[in-house]
C-alpha positions as CSV (number, residue, x, y, z in Angstrom):
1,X,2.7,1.5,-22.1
2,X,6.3,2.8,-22.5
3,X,5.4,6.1,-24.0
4,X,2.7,6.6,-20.8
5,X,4.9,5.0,-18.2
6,X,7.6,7.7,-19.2
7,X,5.6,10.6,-19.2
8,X,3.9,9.8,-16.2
9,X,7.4,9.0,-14.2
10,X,8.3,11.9,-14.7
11,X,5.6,14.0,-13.1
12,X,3.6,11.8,-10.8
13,X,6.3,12.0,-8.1
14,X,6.2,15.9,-8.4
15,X,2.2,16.3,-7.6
16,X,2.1,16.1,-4.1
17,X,4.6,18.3,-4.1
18,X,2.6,20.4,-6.4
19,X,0.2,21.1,-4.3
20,X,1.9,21.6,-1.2
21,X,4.0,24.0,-2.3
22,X,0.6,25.7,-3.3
23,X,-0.3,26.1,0.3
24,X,-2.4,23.2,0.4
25,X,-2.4,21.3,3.7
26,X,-1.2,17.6,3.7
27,X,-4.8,16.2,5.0
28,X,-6.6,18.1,2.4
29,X,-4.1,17.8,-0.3
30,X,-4.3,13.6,0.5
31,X,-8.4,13.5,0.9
32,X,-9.8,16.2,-1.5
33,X,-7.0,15.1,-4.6
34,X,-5.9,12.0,-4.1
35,X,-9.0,10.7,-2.3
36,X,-11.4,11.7,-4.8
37,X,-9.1,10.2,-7.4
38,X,-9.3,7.2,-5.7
39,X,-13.1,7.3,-4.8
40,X,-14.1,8.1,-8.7
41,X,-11.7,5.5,-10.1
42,X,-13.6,2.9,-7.7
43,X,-17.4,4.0,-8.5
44,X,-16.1,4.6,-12.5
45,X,-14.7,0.7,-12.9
46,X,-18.4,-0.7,-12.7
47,X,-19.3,1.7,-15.7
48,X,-16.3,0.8,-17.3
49,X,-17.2,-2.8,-17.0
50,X,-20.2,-2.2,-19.4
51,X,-18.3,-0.3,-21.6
52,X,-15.5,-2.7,-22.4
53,X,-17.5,-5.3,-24.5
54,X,-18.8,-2.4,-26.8
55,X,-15.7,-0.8,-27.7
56,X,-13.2,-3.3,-27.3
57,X,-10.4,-3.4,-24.5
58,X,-7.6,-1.4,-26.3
59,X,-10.0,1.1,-27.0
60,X,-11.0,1.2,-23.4
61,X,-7.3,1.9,-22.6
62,X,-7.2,4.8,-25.1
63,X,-10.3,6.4,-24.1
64,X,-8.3,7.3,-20.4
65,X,-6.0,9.4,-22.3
66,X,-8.7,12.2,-23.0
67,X,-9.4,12.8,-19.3
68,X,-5.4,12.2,-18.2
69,X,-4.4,15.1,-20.9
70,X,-7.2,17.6,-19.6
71,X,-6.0,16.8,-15.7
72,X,-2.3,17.7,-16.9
73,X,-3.6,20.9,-18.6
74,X,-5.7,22.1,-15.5
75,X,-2.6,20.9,-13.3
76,X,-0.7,22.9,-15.8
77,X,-2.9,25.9,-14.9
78,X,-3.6,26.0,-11.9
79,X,-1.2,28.7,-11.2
80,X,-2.9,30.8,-13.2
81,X,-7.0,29.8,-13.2
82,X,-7.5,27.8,-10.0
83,X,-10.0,24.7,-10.7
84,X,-11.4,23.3,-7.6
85,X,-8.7,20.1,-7.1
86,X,-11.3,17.7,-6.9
87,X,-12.9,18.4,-10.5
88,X,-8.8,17.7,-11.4
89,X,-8.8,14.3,-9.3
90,X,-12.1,13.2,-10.5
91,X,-10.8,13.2,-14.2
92,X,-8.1,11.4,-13.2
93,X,-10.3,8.9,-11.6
94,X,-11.6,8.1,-14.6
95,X,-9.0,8.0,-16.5
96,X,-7.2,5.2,-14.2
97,X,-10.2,3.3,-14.5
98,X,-10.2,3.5,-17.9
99,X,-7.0,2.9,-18.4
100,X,-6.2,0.1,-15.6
101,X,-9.7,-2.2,-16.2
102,X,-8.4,-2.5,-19.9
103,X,-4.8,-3.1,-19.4
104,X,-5.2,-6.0,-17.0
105,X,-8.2,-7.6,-18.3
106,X,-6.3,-7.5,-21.8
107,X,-3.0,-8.4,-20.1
108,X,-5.4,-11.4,-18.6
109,X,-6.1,-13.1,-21.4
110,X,-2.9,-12.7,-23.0
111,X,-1.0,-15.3,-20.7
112,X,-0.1,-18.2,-21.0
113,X,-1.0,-21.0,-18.4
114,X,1.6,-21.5,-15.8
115,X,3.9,-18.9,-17.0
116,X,1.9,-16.1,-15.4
117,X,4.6,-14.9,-13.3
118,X,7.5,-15.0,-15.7
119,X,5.5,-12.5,-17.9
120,X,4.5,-10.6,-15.0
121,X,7.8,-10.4,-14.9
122,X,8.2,-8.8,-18.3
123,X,5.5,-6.1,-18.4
124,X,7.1,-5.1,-14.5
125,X,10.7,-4.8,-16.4
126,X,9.2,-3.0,-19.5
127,X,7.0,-0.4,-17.6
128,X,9.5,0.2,-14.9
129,X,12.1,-0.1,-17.9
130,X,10.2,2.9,-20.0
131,X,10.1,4.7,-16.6
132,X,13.6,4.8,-15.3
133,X,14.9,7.7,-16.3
134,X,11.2,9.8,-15.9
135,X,11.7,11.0,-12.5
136,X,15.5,11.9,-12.9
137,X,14.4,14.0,-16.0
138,X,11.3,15.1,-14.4
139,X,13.4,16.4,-11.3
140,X,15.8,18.5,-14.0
141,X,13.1,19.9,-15.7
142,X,11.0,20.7,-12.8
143,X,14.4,22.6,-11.5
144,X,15.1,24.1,-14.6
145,X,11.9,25.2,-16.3
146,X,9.3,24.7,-13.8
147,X,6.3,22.7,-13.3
148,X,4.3,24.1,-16.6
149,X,7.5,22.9,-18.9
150,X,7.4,19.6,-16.5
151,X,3.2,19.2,-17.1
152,X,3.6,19.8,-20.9
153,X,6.2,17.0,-21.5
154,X,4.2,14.7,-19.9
155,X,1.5,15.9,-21.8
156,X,2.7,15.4,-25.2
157,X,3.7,11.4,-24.0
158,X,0.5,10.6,-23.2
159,X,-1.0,11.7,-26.4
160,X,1.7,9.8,-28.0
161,X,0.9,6.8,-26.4
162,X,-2.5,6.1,-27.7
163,X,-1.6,6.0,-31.4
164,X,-0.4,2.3,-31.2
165,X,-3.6,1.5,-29.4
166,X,-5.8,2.9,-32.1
167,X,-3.6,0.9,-34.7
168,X,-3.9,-2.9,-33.3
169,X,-6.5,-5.7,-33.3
170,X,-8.9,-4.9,-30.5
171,X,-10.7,-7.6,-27.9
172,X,-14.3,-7.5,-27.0
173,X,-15.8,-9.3,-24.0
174,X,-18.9,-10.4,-23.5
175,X,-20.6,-8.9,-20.2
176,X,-19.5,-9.9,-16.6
177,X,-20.9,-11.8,-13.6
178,X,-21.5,-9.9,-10.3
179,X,-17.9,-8.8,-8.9
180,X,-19.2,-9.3,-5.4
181,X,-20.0,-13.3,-6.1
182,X,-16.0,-13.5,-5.8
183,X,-16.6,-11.9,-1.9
184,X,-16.5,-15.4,-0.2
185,X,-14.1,-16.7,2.1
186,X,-11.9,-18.9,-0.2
187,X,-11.3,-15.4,-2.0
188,X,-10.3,-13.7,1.6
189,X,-6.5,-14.1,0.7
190,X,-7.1,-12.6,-2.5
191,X,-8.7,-9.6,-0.9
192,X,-6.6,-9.5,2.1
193,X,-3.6,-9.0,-0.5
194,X,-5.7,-6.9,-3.0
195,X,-6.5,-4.2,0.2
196,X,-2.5,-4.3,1.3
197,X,-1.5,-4.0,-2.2
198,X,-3.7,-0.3,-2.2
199,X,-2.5,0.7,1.0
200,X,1.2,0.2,0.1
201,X,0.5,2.0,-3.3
202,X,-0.2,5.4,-1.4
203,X,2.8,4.9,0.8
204,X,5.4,4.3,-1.8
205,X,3.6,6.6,-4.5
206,X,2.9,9.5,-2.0
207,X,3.8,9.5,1.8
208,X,7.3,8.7,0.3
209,X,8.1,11.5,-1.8
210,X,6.7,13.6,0.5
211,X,8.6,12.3,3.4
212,X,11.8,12.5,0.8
213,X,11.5,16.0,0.0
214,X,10.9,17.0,3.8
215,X,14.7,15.3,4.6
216,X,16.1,16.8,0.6
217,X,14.3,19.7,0.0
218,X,15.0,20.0,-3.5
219,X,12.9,18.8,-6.6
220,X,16.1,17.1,-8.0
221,X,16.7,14.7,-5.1
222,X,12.6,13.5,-5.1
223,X,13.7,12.7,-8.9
224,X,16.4,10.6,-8.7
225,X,15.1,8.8,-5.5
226,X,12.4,8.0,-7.6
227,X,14.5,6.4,-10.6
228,X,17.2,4.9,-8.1
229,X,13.3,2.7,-7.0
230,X,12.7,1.9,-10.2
231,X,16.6,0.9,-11.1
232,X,16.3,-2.0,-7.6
233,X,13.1,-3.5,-9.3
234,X,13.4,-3.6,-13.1
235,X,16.6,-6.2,-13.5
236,X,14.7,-8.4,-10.6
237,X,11.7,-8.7,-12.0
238,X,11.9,-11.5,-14.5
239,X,14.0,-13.8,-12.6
240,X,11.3,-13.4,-10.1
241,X,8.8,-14.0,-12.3
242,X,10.5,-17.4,-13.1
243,X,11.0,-18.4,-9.2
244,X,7.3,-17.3,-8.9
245,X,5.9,-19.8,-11.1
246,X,8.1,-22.5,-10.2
247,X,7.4,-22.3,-6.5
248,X,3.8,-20.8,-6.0
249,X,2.9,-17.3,-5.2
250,X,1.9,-18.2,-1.4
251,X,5.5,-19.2,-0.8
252,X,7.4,-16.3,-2.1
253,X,5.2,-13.6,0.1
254,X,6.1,-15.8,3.0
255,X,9.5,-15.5,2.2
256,X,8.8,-11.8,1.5
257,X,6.4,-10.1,3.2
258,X,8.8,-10.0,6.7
259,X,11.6,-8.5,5.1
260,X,9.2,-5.9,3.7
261,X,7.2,-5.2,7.2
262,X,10.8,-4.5,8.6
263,X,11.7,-2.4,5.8
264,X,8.6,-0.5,6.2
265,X,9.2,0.1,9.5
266,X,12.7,1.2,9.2
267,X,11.9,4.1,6.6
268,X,10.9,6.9,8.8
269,X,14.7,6.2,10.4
270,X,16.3,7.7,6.9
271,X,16.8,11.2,7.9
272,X,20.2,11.7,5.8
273,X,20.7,12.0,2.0
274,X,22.5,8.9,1.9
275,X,20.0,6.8,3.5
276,X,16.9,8.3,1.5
277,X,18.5,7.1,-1.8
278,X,19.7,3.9,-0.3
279,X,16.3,3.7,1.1
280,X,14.8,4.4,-2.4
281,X,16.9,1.7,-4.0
282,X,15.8,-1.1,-1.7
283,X,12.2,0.0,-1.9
284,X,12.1,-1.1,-5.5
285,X,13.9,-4.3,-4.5
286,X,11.6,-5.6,-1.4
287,X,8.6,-4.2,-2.5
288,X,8.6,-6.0,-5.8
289,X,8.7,-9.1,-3.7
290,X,5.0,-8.7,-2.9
291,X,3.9,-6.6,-5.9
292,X,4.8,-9.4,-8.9
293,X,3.5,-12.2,-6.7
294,X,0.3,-10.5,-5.9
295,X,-0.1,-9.5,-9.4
296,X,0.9,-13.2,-11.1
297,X,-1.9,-14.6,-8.4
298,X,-4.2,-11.9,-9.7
299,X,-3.8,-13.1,-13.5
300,X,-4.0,-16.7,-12.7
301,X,-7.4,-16.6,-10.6
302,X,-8.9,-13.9,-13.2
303,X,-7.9,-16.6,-16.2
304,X,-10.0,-19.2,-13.7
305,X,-12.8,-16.9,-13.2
306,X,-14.6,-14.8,-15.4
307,X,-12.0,-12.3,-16.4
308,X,-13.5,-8.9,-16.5
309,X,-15.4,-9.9,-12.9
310,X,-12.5,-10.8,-11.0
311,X,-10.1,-7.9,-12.4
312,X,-13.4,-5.9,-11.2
313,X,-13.0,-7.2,-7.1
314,X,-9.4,-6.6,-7.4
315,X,-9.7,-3.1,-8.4
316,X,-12.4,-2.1,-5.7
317,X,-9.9,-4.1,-3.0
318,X,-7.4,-2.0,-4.4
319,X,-9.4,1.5,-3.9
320,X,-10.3,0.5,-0.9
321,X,-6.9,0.0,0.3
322,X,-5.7,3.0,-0.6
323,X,-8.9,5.6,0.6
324,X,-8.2,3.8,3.8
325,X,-4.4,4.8,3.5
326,X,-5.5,8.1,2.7
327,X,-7.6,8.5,5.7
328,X,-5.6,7.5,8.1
329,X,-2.3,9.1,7.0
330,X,-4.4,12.4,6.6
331,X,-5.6,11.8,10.1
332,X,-1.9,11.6,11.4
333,X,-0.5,14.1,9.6
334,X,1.8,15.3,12.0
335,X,3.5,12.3,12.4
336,X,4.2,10.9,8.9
337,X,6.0,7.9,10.4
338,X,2.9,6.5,11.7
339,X,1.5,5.6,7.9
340,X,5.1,3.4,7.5
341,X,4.2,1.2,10.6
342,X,0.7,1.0,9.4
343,X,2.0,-0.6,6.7
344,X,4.8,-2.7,7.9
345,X,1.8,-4.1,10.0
346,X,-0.5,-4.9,7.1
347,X,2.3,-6.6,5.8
348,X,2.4,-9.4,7.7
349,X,-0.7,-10.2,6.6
350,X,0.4,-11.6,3.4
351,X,1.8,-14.5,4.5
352,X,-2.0,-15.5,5.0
């Protein structure tokens, strides 16, 4: 995870970017990339599901890094031999599903029972630990050398990161239950904070470095905004952890999930340099206020369920959240602010 974490940090800022730069309008640069991403990574999961118990979760996880090296390389060259964007998205797709189905039923079953949160906690600190410094060195590359020396480096990373996979004890599991039996209304909170959790994803991940590089306009500032997030989250995220377990997930996004709709609703308002990093340093403060107790209440439900199943629901309530993010940022385009309101408002849904 730290070798992929890197790599990725320190292009997946830059993409959007990419393929604006390239002429590509926002709408169709959010619905025919990253919507198609989104769309394949949500049909892939229920074939990755079947795939899992036959080769193992770690192996699952390795098998994404095929398809995430061949979208870098077409990224790389797209310059030069235009691929339509959606056959790039579509391999990413599956390579999230891949990836993400594995990690977190495999994270799943690694806890241990009422310390869900503090090692939440830890795998938050380690990934965003691996990725502080990506976007800072992605932005000095990018500047420097350009986005083929940027796609390359992140590239080589990747590779690199499924070596210890192919060298550990795998886990097989045997086949799931329906996903949609966990669609009832005691799971409604679960969903409700599944969905928001997607939506926010494409705001921080997306509409944010966008909206930074429309107030910077340089490569360099997207960059360290990016690692000045992932400095507010990473010494936070274990103590949090700790207070999570001890208190209960349901109370810490009630003590949270205000703060964060205000925050939300306050970003458009950061139209200086100053108050874009500032901005970018609270971001991975707050945010991780609803992302580690979201997650800990995912890993404690999917150790009381069937496993595979319920990491199964949580991944199509996260797809959907973001396609409908997608959609309706892509819809109001000209007014990027409106997708930050959008999602202050969701917000205040997880108190539920």
């Amino acid at each position: 995870m730290f070798l992929r974490s890197f790599g990725l940090s320190m292009v997946g800022v830059f993409v959007p970017l990419y393929f604006l730069g390239k002429g590509m309008p926002l709408p169709l640069m959010l619905l025919q990339y990253y919507g198609v991403m989104y769309l394949t990574s949500m049909v892939a999961n229920f074939i990755t599901v079947r795939l899992m118990p036959v080769i193992g979760l770690k192996h699952t996880i390795a098998a994404s890094a095929p398809f995430l090296m061949l979208q870098l390389v077409l990224l790389n060259v797209y310059d030069t031999s235009p691929v339509n964007p959606s056959v790039i998205a579509a391999l990413g797709g599956v390579a999230l599903s891949l990836y993400w189905m594995g990690l977190h039923t495999d994270f799943s079953l690694s806890t241990d029972k009422r310390k869900e949160g503090a090692e939440s906690g830890v795998l938050f600190s380690a990934v965003r630990a691996a990725a502080i410094f990506g976007p800072l060195l992605g932005g000095l590359i990018l500047t420097t050398y350009g986005f083929p020396a940027l796609f390359l480096s992140a590239l080589t990373l990747v590779a690199l990161s499924t070596l210890p996979l192919l060298a550990t004890k795998d886990v097989k599991k045997p086949e799931i239950v329906s996903w949609s039996s966990y669609a009832t209304t005691e799971n409604m909170r679960y969903a409700i904070r599944f969905f928001v959790d997607g939506f926010r994803a494409v705001i921080e991940g997306i509409l944010w470095p966008v909206f930074i590089f429309a107030v910077l306009g340089d490569f360099f500032g997207v960059g360290v905004a990016g690692s000045l997030a992932i400095v507010g989250s990473i010494f936070f995220s274990n103590y949090l952890g700790r207070i999570t377990d001890r208190i209960g997930t349901t109370k810490v996004l009630r003590i949270t999930a205000v703060p964060l709709a205000a925050f939300y609703y306050l970003l458009p308002l950061a139209r200086t340099e100053f108050l874009v990093l500032a901005a970018s340093l609270a971001m991975g403060i707050v945010a991780l206020g609803a992302d580690l107790p979201v997650y800990r209440s995912f890993i404690r439900h999917a150790k009381e369920n069937d496993v595979v199943g319920y990491t199964l629901f949580r991944e199509t309530l996260m797809n959907m959240g973001k396609l409908t993010c997608l959609i309706v940022v892509a819809l109001a385009a000209d007014t990027l602010g409106f997708g930050f309101y959008l999602a202050s408002l969701l917000s205040v849904l997880l108190v539920l």
